[in-house]
C-alpha atoms as an extended CHARMM CRD file, in Angstrom:
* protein
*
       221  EXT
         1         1  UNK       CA             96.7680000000      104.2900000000      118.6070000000  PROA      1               0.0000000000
         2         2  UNK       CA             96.0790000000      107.7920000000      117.5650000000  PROA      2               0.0000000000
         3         3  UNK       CA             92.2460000000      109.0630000000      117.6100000000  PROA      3               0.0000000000
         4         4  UNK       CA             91.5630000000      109.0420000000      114.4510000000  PROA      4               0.0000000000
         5         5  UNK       CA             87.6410000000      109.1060000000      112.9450000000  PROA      5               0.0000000000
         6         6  UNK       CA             87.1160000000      106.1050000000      110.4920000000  PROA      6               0.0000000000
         7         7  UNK       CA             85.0010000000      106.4740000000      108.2290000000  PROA      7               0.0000000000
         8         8  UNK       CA             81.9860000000      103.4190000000      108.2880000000  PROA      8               0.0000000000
         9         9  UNK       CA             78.6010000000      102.3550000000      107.2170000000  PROA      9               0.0000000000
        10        10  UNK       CA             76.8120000000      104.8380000000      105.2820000000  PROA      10              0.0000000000
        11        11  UNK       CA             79.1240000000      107.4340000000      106.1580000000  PROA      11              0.0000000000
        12        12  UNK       CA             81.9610000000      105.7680000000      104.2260000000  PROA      12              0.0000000000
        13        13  UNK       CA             79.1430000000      105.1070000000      101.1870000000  PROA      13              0.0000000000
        14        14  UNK       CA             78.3080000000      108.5920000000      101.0580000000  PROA      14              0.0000000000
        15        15  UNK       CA             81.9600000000      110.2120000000      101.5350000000  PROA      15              0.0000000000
        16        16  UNK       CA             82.1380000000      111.0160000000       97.5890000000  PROA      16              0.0000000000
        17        17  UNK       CA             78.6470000000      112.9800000000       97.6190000000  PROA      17              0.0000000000
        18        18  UNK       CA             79.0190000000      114.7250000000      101.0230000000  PROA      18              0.0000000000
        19        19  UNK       CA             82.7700000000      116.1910000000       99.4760000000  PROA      19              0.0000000000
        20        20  UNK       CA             80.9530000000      116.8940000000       96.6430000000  PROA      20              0.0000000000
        21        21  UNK       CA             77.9040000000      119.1230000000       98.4200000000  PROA      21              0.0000000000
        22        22  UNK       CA             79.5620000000      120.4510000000      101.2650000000  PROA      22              0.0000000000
        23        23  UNK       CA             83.3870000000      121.5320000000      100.0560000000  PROA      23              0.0000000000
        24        24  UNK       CA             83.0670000000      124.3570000000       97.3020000000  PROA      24              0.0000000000
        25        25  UNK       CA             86.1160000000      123.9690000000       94.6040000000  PROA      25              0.0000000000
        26        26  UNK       CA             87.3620000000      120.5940000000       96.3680000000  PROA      26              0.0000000000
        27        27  UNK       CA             87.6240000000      118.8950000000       92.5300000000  PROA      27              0.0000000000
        28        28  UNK       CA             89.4590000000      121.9870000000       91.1140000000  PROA      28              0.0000000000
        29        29  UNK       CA             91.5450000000      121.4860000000       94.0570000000  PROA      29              0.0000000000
        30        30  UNK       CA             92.1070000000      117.7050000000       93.1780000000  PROA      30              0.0000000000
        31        31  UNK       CA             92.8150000000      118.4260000000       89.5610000000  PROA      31              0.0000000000
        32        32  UNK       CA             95.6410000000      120.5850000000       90.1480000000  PROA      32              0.0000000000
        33        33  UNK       CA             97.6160000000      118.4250000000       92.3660000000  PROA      33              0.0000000000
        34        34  UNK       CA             99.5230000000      116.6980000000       89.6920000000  PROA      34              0.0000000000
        35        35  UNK       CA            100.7390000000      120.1350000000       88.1590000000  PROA      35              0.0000000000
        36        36  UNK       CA            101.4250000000      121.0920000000       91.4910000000  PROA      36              0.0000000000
        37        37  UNK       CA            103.8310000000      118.1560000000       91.9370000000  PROA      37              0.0000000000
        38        38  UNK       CA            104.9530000000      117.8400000000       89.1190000000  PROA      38              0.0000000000
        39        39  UNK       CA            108.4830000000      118.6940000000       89.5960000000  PROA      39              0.0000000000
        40        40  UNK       CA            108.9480000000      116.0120000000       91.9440000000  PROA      40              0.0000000000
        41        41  UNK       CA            111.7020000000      114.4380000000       91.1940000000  PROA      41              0.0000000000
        42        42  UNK       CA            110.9320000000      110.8920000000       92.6810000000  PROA      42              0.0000000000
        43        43  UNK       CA            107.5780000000      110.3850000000       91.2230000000  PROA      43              0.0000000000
        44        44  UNK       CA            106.8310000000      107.7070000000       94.5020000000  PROA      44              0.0000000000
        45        45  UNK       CA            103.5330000000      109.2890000000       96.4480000000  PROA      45              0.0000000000
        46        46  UNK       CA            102.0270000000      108.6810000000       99.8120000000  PROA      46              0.0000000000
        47        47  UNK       CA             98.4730000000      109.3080000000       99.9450000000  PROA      47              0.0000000000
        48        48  UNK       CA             98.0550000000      109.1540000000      103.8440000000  PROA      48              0.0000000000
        49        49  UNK       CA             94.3450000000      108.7590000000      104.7770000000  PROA      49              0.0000000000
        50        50  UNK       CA             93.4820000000      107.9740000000      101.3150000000  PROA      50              0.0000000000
        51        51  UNK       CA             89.6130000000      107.2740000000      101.6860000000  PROA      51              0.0000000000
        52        52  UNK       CA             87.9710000000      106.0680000000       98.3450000000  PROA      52              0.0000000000
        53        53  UNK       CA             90.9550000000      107.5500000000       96.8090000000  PROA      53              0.0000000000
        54        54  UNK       CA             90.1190000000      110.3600000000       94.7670000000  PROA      54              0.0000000000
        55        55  UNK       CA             93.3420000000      111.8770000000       95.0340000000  PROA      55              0.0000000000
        56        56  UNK       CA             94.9290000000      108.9460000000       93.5330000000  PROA      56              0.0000000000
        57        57  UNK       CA             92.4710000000      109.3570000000       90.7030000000  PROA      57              0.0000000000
        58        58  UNK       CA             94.1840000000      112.4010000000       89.6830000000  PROA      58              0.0000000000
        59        59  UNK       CA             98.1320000000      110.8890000000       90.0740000000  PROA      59              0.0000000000
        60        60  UNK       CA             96.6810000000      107.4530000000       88.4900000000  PROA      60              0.0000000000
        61        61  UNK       CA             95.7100000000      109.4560000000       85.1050000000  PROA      61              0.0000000000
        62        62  UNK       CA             98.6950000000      111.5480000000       85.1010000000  PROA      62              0.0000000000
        63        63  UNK       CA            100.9920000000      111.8340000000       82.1790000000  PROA      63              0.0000000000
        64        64  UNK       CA            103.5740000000      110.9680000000       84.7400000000  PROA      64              0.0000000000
        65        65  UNK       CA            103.8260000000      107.8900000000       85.7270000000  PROA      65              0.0000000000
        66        66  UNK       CA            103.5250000000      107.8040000000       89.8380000000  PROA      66              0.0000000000
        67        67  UNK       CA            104.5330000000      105.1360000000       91.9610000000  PROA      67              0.0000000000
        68        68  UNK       CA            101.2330000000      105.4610000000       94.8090000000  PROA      68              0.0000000000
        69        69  UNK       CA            100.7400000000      103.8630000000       98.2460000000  PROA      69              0.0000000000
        70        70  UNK       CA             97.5830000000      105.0000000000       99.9340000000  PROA      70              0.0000000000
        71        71  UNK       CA             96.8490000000      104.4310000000      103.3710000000  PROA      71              0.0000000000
        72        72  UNK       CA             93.6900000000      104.3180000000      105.3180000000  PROA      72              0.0000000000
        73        73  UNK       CA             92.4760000000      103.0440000000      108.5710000000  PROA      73              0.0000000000
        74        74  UNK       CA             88.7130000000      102.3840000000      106.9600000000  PROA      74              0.0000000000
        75        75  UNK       CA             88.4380000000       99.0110000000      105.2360000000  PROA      75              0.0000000000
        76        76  UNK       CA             84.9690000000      100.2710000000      104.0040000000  PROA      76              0.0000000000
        77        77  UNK       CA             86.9650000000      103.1100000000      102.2190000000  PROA      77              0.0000000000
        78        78  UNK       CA             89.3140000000      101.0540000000      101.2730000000  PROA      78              0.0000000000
        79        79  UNK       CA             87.1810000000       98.3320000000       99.6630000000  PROA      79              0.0000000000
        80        80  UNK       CA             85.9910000000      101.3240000000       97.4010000000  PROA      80              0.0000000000
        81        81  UNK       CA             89.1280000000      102.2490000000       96.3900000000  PROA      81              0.0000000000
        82        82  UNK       CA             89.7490000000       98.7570000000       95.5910000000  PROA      82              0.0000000000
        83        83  UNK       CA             87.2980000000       98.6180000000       93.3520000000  PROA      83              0.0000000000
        84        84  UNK       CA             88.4200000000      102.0270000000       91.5530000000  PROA      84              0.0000000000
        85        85  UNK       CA             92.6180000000      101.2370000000       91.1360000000  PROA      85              0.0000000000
        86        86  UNK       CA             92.0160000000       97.0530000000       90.6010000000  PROA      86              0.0000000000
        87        87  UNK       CA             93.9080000000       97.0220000000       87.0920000000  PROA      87              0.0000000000
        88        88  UNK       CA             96.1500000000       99.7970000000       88.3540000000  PROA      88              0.0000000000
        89        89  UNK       CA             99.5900000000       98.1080000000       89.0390000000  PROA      89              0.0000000000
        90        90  UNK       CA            100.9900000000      101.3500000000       90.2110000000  PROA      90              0.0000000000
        91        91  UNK       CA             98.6670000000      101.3100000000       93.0440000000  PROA      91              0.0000000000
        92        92  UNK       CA             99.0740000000       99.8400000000       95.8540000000  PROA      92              0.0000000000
        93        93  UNK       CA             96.4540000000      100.2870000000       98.9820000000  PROA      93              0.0000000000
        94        94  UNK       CA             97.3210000000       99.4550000000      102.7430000000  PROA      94              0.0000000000
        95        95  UNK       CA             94.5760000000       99.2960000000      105.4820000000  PROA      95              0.0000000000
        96        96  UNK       CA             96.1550000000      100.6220000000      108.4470000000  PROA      96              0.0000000000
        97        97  UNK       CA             98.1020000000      103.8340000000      109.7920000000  PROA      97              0.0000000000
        98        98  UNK       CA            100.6590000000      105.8370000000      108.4210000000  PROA      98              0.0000000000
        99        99  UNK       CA            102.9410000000      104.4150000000      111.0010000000  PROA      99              0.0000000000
       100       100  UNK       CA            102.1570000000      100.9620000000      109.8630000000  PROA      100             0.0000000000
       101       101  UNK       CA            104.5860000000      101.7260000000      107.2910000000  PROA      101             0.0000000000
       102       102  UNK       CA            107.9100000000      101.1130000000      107.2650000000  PROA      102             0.0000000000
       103       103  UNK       CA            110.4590000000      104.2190000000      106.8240000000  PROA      103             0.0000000000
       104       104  UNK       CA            112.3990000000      103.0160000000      103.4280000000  PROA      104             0.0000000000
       105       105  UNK       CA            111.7780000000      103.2090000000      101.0420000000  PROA      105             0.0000000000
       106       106  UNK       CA            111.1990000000      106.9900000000      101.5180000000  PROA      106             0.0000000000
       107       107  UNK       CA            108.5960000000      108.7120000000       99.3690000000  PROA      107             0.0000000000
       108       108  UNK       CA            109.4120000000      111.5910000000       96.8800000000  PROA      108             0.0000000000
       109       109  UNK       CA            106.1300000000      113.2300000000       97.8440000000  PROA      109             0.0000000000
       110       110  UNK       CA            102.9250000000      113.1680000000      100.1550000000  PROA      110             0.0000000000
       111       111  UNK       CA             99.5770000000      114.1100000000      100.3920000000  PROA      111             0.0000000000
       112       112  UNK       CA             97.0720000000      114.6020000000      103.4280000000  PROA      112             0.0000000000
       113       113  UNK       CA             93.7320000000      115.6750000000      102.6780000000  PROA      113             0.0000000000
       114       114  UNK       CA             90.5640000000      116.7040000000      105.1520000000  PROA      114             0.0000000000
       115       115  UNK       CA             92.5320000000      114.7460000000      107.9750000000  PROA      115             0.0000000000
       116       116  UNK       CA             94.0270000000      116.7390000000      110.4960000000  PROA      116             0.0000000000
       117       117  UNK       CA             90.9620000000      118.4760000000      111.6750000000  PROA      117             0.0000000000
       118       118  UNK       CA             89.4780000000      115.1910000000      112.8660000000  PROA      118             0.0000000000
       119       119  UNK       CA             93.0100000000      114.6790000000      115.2930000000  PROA      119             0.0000000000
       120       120  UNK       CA             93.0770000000      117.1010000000      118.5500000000  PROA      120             0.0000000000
       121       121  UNK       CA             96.5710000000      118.7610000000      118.5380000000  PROA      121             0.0000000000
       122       122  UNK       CA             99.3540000000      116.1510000000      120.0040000000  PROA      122             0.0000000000
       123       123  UNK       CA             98.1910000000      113.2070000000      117.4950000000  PROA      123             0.0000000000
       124       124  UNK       CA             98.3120000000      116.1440000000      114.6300000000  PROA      124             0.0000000000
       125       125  UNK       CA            101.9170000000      116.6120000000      115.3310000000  PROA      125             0.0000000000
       126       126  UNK       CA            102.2760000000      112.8310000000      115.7780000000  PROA      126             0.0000000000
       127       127  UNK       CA            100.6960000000      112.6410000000      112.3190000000  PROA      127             0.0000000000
       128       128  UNK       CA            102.7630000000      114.9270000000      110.4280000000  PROA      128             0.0000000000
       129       129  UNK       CA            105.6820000000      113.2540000000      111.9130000000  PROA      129             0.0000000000
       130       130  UNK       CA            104.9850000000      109.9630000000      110.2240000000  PROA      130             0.0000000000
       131       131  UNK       CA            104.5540000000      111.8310000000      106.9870000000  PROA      131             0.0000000000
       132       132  UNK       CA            107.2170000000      113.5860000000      107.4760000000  PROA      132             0.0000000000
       133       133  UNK       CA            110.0620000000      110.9050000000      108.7080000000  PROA      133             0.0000000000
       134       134  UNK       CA            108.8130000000      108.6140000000      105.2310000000  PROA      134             0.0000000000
       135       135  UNK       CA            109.3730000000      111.3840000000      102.7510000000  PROA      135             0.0000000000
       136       136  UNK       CA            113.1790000000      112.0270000000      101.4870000000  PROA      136             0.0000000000
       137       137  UNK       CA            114.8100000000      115.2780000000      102.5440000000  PROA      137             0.0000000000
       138       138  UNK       CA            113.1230000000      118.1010000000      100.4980000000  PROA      138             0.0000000000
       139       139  UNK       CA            110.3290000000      115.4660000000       99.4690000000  PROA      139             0.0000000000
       140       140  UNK       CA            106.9460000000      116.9610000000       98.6470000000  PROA      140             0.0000000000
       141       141  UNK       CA            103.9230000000      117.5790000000      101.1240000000  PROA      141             0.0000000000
       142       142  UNK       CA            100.2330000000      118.7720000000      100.0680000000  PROA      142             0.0000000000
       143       143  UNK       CA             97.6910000000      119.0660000000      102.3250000000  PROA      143             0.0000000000
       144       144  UNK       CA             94.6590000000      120.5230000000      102.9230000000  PROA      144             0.0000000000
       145       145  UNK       CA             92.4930000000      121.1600000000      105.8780000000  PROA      145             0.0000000000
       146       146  UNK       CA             89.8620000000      123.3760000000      107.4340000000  PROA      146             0.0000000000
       147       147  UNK       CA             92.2760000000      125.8140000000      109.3970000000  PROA      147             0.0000000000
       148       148  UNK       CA             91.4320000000      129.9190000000      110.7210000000  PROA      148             0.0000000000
       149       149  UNK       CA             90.4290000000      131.2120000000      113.9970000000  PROA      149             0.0000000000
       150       150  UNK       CA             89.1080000000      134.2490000000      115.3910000000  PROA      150             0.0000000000
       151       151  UNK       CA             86.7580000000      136.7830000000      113.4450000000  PROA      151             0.0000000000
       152       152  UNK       CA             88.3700000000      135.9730000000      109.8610000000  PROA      152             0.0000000000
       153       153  UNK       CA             87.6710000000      132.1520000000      110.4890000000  PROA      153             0.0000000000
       154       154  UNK       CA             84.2190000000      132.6990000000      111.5600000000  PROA      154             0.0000000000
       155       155  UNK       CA             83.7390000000      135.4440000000      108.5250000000  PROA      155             0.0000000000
       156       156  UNK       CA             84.9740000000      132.0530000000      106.2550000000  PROA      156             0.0000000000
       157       157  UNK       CA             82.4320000000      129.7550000000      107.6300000000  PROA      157             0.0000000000
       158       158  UNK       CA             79.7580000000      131.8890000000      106.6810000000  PROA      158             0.0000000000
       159       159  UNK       CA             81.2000000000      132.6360000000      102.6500000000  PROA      159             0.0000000000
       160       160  UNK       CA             81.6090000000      128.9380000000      102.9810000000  PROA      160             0.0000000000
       161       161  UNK       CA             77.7010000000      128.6930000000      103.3750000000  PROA      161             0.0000000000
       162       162  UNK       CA             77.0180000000      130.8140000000      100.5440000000  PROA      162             0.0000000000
       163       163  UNK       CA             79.2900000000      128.7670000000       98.4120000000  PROA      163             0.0000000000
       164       164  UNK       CA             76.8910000000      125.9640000000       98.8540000000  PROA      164             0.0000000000
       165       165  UNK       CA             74.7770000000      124.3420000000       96.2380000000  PROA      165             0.0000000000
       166       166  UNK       CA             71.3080000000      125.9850000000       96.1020000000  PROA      166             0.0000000000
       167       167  UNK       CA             68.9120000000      123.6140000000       97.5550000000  PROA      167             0.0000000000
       168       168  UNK       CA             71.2170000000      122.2620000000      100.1930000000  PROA      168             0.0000000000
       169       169  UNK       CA             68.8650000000      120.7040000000      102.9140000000  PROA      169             0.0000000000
       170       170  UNK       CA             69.0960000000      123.8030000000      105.5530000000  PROA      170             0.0000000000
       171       171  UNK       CA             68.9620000000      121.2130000000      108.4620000000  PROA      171             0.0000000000
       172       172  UNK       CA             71.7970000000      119.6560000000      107.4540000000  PROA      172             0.0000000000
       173       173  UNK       CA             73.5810000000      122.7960000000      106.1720000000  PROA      173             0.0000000000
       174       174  UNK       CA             72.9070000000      123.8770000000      109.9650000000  PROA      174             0.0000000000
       175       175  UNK       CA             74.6890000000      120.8370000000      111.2220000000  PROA      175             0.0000000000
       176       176  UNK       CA             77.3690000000      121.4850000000      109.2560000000  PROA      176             0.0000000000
       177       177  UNK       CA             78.2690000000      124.7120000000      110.2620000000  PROA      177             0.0000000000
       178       178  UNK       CA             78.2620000000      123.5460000000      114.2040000000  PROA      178             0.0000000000
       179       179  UNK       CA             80.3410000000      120.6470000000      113.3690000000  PROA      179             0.0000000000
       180       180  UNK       CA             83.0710000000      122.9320000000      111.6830000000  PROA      180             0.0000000000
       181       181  UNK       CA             82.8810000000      125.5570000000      114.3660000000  PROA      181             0.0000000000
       182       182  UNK       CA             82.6620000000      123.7050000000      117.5030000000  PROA      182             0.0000000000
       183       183  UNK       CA             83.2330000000      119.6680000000      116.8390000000  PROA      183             0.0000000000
       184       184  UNK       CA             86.1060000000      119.7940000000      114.4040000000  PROA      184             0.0000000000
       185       185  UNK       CA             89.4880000000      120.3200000000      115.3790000000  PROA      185             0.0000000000
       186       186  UNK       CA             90.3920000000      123.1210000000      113.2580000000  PROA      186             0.0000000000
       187       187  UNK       CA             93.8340000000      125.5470000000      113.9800000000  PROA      187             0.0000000000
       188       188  UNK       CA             94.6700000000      128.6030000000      113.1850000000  PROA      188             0.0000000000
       189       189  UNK       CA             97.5480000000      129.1050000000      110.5490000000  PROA      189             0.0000000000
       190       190  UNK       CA            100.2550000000      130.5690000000      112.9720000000  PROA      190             0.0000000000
       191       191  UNK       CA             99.7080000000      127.0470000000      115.1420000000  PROA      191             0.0000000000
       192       192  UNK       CA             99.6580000000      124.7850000000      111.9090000000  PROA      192             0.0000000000
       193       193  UNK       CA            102.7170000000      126.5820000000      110.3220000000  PROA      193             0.0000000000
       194       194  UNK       CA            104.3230000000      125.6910000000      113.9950000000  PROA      194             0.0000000000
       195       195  UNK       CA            103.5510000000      122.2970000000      113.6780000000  PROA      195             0.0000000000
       196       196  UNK       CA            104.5220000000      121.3410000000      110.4070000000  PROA      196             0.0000000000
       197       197  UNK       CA            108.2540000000      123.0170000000      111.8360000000  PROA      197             0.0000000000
       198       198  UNK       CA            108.3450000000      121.1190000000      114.6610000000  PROA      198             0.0000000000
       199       199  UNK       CA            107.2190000000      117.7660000000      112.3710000000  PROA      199             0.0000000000
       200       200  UNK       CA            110.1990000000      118.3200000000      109.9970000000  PROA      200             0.0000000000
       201       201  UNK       CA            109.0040000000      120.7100000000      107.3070000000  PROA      201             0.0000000000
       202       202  UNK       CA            109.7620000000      123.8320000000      106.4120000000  PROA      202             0.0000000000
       203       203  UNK       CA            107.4390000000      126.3330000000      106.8720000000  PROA      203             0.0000000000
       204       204  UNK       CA            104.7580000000      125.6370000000      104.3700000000  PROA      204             0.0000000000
       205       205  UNK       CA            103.3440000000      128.0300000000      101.5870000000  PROA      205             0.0000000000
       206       206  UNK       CA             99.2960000000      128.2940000000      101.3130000000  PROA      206             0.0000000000
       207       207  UNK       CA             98.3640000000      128.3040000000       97.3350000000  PROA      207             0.0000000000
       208       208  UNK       CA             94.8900000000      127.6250000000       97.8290000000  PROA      208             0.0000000000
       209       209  UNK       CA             91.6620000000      128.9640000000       99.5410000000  PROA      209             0.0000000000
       210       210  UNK       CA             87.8790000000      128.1920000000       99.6660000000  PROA      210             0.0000000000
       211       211  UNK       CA             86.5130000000      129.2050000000      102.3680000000  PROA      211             0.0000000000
       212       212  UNK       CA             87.7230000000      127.5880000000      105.5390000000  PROA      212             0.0000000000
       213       213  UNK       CA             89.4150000000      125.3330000000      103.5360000000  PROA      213             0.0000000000
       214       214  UNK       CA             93.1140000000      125.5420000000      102.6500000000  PROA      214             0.0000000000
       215       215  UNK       CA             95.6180000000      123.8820000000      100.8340000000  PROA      215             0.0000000000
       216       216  UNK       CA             99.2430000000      124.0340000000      101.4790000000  PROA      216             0.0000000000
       217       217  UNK       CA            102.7020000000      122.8310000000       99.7960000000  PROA      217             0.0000000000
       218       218  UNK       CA            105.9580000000      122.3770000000      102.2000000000  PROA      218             0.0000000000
       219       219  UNK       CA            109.1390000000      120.4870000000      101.8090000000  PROA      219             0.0000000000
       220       220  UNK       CA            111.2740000000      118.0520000000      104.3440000000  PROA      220             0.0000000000
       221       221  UNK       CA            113.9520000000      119.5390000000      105.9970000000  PROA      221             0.0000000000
């Protein structure tokens, strides 16, 4: 099984607060992903590590209608998504891996959200693989991740603490920044550009920035 963090306890409880306090722009992020897809031509998502599902959120109450499968190895997540999508019939929530899933029916899109800096680099690429190998050829894929290295990345982490809510507890904020720079598994673009290649995409396009945080759009080969 691949190392990924799960997301328990009070940590699952909290997730929606601490995304809230601690990723500058993340909902402005969230609310464009629809318009960002929405030329998609086979409106069926994967929402791979799903969480409480606030991605969904934004697909659910699209004028489109999507056809979503969410995925998350956290039942505590989970059980809060649950709660959010349970008179949503398009919506349909599986507690496991993305390589629980079976290949067909392929996908028209994906998304992967604040995931792939909790995976050290071989279960990345093992990751993106099962994304990629479930979408159809030139099928969608968002995702967005804490990524940079060297001076710039280190220059980023410190906008990112300005960007924080005044009144942030600076203990914690503290924390933060030494989980990010030494804990997390963060890459620098050149290396994540060479793994979504090697996973099956093309080489993907960054349309979004705050901070160390970045989003980016590719398509299956």
């Amino acid at each position: 099984m691949s190392q990924t963090e799960i997301f328990e306890s009070d940590r699952a409880a909290g997730y929606n607060q601490f995304v809230e306090t601690w990723i500058p722009n993340y909902h402005y992020f969230l609310n464009q992903l629809p318009r960002v897809l929405r030329d998609v031509e086979h409106k069926s998502l994967l929402c791979a590590g799903c969480g409480t599902g606030n991605e969904i959120e934004r697909f659910a109450q699209s004028t489109q209608r999507w056809e979503i499968t969410g995925v998350d190895p956290s039942p505590e997540m989970l059980k809060q998504a649950r709660e959010k999508f349970r008179t949503a019939p398009n919506v349909t929530l599986v507690d496991g891996l993305v390589t629980d899933l079976a290949p067909e029916p392929a996908f028209g899109a994906a998304t992967l959200l604040l995931v792939l800096h909790f995976l050290k680099e071989p279960e990345k690429l093992n990751l993106l693989k099962a994304i990629a190998d479930r979408l159809k050829p030139g099928g969608s894929f968002v995702m967005m991740d804490i990524t940079g290295e060297g001076e710039s990345f280190h220059t980023n982490v410190e906008i990112l603490r300005l960007l924080w809510p005044d009144g942030v507890d600076a203990e914690q904020a503290k924390t933060r920044l030494y989980r990010i720079q030494h804990e997390l598994h963060h890459i620098s673009e050149e290396n994540l550009v060479h793994l979504f290649t090697q996973a099956g995409f093309n080489p993907p396009v960054r349309f979004f920035q705050s901070a160390v945080y970045m989003g980016w759009l590719a398509t299956k080969k």
